[in-house]
ChimeraX commands (.cxc) that place a marker at each C-alpha (Angstrom):
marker #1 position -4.93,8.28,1.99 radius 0.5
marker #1 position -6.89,11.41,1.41 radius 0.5
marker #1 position -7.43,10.50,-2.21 radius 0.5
marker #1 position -9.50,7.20,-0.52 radius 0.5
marker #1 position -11.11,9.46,1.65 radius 0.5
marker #1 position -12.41,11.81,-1.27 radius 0.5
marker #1 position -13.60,9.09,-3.47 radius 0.5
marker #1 position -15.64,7.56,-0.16 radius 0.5
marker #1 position -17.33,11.00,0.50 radius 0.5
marker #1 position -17.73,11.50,-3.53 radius 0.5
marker #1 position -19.56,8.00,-3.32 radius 0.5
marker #1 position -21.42,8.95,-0.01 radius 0.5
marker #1 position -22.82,12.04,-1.32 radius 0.5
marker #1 position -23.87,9.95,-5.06 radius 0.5
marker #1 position -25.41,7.22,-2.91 radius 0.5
marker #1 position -27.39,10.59,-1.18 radius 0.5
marker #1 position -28.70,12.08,-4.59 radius 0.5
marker #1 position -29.72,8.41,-5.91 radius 0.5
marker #1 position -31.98,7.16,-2.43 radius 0.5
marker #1 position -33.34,11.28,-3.06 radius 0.5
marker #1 position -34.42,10.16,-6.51 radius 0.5
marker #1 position -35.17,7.02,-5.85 radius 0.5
marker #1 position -37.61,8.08,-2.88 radius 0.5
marker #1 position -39.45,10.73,-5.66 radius 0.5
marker #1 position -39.89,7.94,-8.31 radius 0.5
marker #1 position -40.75,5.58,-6.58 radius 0.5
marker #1 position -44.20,4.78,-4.99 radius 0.5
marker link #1:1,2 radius 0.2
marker link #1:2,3 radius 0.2
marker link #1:3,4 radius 0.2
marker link #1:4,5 radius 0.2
marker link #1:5,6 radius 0.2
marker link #1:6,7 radius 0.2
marker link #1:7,8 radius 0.2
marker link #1:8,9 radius 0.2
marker link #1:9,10 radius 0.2
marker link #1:10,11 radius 0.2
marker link #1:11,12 radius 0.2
marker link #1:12,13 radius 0.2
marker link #1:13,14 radius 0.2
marker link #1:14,15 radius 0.2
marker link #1:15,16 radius 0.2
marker link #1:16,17 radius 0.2
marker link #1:17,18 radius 0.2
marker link #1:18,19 radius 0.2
marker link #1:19,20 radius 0.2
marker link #1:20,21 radius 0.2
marker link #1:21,22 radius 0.2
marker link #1:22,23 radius 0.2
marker link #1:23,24 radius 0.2
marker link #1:24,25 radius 0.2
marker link #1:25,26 radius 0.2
marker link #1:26,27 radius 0.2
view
């Protein structure tokens, strides 16, 4: 259960970083 739980923050945190980027890029 915990490994679910660590692959859903890992994604959470990826999905962060990318909407980040994706804000800087684009107009």
């Amino acid at each position: 259960m915990s490994k679910v739980y660590d692959w859903f923050e890992e994604r959470l945190e990826i999905q962060a970083i990318a909407d980040d980027i994706t804000s800087k890029y684009v107009p």
